[in-house]
N, C-alpha and C positions, 0 to 999 in steps of 0.2 A: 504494500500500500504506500503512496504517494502521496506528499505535499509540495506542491509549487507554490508560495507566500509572495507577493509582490504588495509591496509598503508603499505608497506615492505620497510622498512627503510636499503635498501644494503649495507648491511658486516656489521649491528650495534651490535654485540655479546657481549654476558656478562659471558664470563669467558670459558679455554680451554675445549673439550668434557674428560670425563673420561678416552679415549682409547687414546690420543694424545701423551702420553709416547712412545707406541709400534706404532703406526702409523705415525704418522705425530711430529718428535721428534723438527722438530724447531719450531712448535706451542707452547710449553711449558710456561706455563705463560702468552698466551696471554691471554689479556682481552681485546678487544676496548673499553666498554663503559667507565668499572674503570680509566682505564691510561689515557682515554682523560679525564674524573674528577679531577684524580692526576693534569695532566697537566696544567688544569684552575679549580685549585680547589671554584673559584668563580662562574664559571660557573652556571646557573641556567635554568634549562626547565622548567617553575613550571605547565606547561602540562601533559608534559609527569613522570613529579614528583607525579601530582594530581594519574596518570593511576598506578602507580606502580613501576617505573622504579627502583626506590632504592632497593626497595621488592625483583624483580627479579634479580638484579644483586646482593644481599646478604650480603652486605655490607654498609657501609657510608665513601661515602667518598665527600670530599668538602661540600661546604654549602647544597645541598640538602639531604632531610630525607625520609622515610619510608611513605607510606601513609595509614592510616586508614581502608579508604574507597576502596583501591586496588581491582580490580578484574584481577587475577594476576597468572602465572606459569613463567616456562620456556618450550621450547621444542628443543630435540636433533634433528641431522641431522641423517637421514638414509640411508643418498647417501654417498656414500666414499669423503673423502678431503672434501671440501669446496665450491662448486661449483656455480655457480650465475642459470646456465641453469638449474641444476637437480637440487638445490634448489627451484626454480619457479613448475618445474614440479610434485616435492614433497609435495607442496604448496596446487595445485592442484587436487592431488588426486591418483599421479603417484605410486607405487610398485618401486624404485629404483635398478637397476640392476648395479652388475658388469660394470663400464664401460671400455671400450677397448682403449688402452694403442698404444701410435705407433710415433713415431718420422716422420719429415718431410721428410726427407730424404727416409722413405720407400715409399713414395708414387712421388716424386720429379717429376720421370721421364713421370709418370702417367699425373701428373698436368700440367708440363712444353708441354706436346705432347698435351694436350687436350686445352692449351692457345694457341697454335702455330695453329691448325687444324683452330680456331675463328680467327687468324688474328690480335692476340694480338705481340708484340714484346717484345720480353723474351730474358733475359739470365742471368746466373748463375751466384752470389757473395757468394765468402767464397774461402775454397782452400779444404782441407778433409771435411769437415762440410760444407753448400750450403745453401744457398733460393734464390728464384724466385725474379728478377728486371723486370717490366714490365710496358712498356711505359715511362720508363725514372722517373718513379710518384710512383709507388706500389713495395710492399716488402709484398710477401709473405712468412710465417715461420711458425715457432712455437711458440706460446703464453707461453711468459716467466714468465706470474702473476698469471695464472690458475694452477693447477697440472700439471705438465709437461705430455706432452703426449698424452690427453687430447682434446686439442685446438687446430684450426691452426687460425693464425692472418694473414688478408690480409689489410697492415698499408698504408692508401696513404695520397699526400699531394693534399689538393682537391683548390688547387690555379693553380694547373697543368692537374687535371682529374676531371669530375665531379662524383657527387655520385651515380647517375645511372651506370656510367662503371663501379665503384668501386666495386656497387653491382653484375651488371653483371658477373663481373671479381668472384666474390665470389661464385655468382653460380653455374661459372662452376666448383671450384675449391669440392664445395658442391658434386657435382653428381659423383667426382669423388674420392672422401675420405667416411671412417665411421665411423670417431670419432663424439663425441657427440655432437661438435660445430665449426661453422666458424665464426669467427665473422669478415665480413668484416666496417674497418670504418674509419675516415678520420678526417685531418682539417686541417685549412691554414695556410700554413707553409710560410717562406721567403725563403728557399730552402729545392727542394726533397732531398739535400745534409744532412738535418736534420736527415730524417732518416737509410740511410747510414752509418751515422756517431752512432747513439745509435743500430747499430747490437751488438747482445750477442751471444755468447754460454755459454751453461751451461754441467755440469756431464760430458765434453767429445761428448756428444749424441746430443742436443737441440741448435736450431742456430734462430735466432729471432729479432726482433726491442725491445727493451726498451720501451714501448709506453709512459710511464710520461717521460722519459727521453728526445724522438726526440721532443715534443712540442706538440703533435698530439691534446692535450685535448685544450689545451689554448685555442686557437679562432678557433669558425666554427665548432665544432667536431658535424659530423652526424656518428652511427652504426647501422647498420642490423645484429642478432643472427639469425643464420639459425641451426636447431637442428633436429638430425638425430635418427629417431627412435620412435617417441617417437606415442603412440595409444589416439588421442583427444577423441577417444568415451567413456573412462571412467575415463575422469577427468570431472571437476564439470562443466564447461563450457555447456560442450553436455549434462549432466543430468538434469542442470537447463533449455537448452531447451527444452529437453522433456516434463519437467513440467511447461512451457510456460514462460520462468521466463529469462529474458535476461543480458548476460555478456558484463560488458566494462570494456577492460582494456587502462591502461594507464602508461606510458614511457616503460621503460626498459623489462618489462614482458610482454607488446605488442608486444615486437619485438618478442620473445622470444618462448608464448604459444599460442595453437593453438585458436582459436575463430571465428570459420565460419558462426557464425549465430548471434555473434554480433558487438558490436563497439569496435576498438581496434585503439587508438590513438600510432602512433610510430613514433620512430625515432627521441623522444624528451628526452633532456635533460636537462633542466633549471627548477629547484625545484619550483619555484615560478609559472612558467607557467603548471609543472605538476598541483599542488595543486590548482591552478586557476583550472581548467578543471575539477578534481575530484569534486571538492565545484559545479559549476556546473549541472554536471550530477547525483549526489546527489537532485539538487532544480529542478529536472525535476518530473513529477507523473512517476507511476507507477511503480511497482517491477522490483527490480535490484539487481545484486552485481556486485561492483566495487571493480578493486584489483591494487593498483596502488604503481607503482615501483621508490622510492626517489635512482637514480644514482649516486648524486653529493658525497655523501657522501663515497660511495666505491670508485670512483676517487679520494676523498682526500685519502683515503687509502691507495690506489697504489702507489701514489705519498710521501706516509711518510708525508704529512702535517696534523700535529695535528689542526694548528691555522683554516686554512679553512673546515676541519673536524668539529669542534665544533661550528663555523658558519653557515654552511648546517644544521648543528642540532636547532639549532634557528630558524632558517627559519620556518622546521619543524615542529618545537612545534608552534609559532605564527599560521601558516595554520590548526595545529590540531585544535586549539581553534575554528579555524570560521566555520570547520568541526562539533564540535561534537554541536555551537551554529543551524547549519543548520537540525542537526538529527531530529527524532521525536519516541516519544514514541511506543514502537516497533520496531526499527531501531538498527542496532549494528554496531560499529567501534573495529574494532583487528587492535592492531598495535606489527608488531613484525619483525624478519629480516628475511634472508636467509644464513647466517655465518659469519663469525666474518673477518675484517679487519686491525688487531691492528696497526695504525700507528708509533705506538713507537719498536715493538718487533724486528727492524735489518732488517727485510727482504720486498720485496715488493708485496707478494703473500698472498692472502686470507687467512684468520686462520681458524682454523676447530675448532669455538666454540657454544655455547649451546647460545640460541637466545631468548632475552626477548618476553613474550607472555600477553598483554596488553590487555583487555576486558572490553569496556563501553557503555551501552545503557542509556537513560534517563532515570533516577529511581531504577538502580540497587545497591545491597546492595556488601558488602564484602564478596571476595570471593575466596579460594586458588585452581588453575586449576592445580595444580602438576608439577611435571619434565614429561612432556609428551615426547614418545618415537618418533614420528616423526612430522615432519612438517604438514604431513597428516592429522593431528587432525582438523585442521582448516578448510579446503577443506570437511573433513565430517561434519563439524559443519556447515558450510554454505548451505551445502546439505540438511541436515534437518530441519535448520531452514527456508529453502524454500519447508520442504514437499518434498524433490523430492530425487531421489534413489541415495544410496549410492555410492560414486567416489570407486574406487579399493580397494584402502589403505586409513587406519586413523580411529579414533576411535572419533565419536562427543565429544564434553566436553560442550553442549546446557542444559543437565539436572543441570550444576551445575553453572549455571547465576540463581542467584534471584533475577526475576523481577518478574511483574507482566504483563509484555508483553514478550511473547518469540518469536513473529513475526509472519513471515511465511505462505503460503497459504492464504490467506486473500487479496482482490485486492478493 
């Protein structure tokens, strides 16, 4: 019996992508993991130091070093910007496409008729620029942290609405847009005047809630990603059921990717309760892969907190320890991100960088897995080290772990 654990440590990037000059020019310089090092150059994970962490991010900085025993890459994103959804889906096995670009505003009139038709009470703040008020509690817009354009955010305060409406409210807002993501989500506020008051516009075009800003995270925060487009029959999820082989996932990428035929815990946020659960369904029999999404860390992101950023990370590393104590020979743990969220670089928007690629089974020797070209690689890796047919996109990197267990098929 088999465990494949893949940890996704959200926005932990170690350094900007090669293209971010001509692309994405206010990413320049980021780094998350370095600057949060700079920052507490005390700092110590001696986990995730054990895995490689120093290796891949390519430098020394603070007290932690390089580790011997690494089995270790990077891998780029091959989805445009920095995305938490296409990075998940890219994860898993997804061919990343062009995504489709479009302000709130173009669809306004759309959303506003199709919340009215349900019986919702609607009406419009801003004056040239506009988002949705609804029920005195919800602010729909445009996600001002993702790439603009992108996202629509439906932000409420769930001391006024519960999160079933919230979601409902998202749904319908879902069937009526095609951009890549809704994320509707919530928490309890002391006034819906909170988020009122943290409306932005951005470029002229983009009108939205601030979400670190109105309070939304601090207490109570439930989110449903509702993602549009996306074909679950050839990510690894559906492949590993064909080959009898079952998927759980866990927080953020629950919400997120698709999983009809296995366990998908959502709607969770608390790093310590995720990591509780993975540990877990790890100490259960029989073959699985587990792909479980660490949140708290890309919310200190958003929010520009390095201090609580480098705390989530602790958390982290103490959970990995009682992870890789619970593995067994045969068994593999990847720990690696989905893009970079430099809390220090000025802005409050995802970084588009290159994302440590973290590889340890019991008994494995050193090993260097490269600058891989997509997320993908992983998602095929897991593929084959269950035997079972290749996701879309991604290129294994199974041949280049030396152990002497490489898993797989075996019950």
């Amino acid at each position: 019996m088999s465990k494949f654990v893949v940890v996704v440590i959200d926005s932990f990037g170690v350094g900007a992508m090669d293209d971010v000059p001509q692309v994405r020019p206010e990413d320049m310089g980021a780094n998350t993991c370095g600057h949060i090092l700079r920052h507490f150059p005390q700092l110590r994970l001696p986990v995730l130091e054990k895995l490689g962490l120093i290796n891949a991010l390519g430098f020394t900085e603070g007290v932690m070093r390089p580790s011997v025993n690494a089995v270790y890459g990077t891998a780029a994103l091959q989805h445009e910007g920095g995305d938490t959804f296409m990075g998940h889906q890219e994860i898993l096995g997804t061919r990343p496409q062009a995504p489709l670009r479009m302000p709130f505003s173009e669809v306004i009139d759309e959303v506003e008729q199709a919340l009215k038709a349900d019986c919702w009470q609607v009406e419009r703040i801003g004056d040239e620029l506009q988002f949705l008020w609804v029920n005195q509690a919800v602010a729909i817009g445009d996600n001002l942290e993702a790439d603009l354009g992108q996202v629509f955010n439906i932000s409420a305060n769930l001391n006024a609405i519960s999160f079933d409406e919230v979601r409902a409210i998202g749904e319908i807002v879902r069937h009526c847009v095609q951009v890549g993501r809704v994320i509707a989500f919530g928490g309890l506020l002391e006034s819906s005047q909170q988020l009122l008051d943290a409306a932005e516009e951005k470029q002229g075009t983009y009108i939205g809630i601030n979400a670190p800003r109105s309070g939304v995270y601090q207490q109570g925060f439930q989110v449903v990603h509702m993602g549009f487009g996306v074909n679950g029959r050839v990510q690894v999820p559906q492949k590993l059921h064909d080959a009898g082989v079952k998927t759980v996932l866990v927080g953020k990428v629950a919400d997120i990717a698709l999983n009809p035929h296995g366990i998908s815990y959502q709607n969770l946020v608390d790093t310590q309760q995720i990591m509780d659960i993975t540990l877990e369904e790890v100490q259960k029999p029989g073959d699985v892969f587990i792909c479980t999404n660490i949140q708290e860390t890309d919310l200190a992101g958003h929010a520009q907190d390095v201090a609580r950023y480098a705390e989530r990370l602790e958390v982290v590393d103490t959970n990995l320890a009682r992870l890789m104590n619970a593995l067994q020979p045969g068994d593999c743990l990847v720990v690696m991100a989905d893009h970079g969220n430099d809390p220090t670089i000025g802005h409050s928007k995802h970084t588009r960088e290159n994302v440590p690629l973290l590889v340890w089974q019991p008994g494995i020797s050193h090993s260097y897995l490269g600058a891989r070209k997509t997320l993908s690689d992983v998602g095929a890796t897991v593929c084959e080290f269950f035997a079972a047919s290749a996701p879309q996109n991604g290129t294994s990197f199974l041949s280049l772990l030396n152990t002497s267990n490489t898993g797989g098929n075996h019950g």
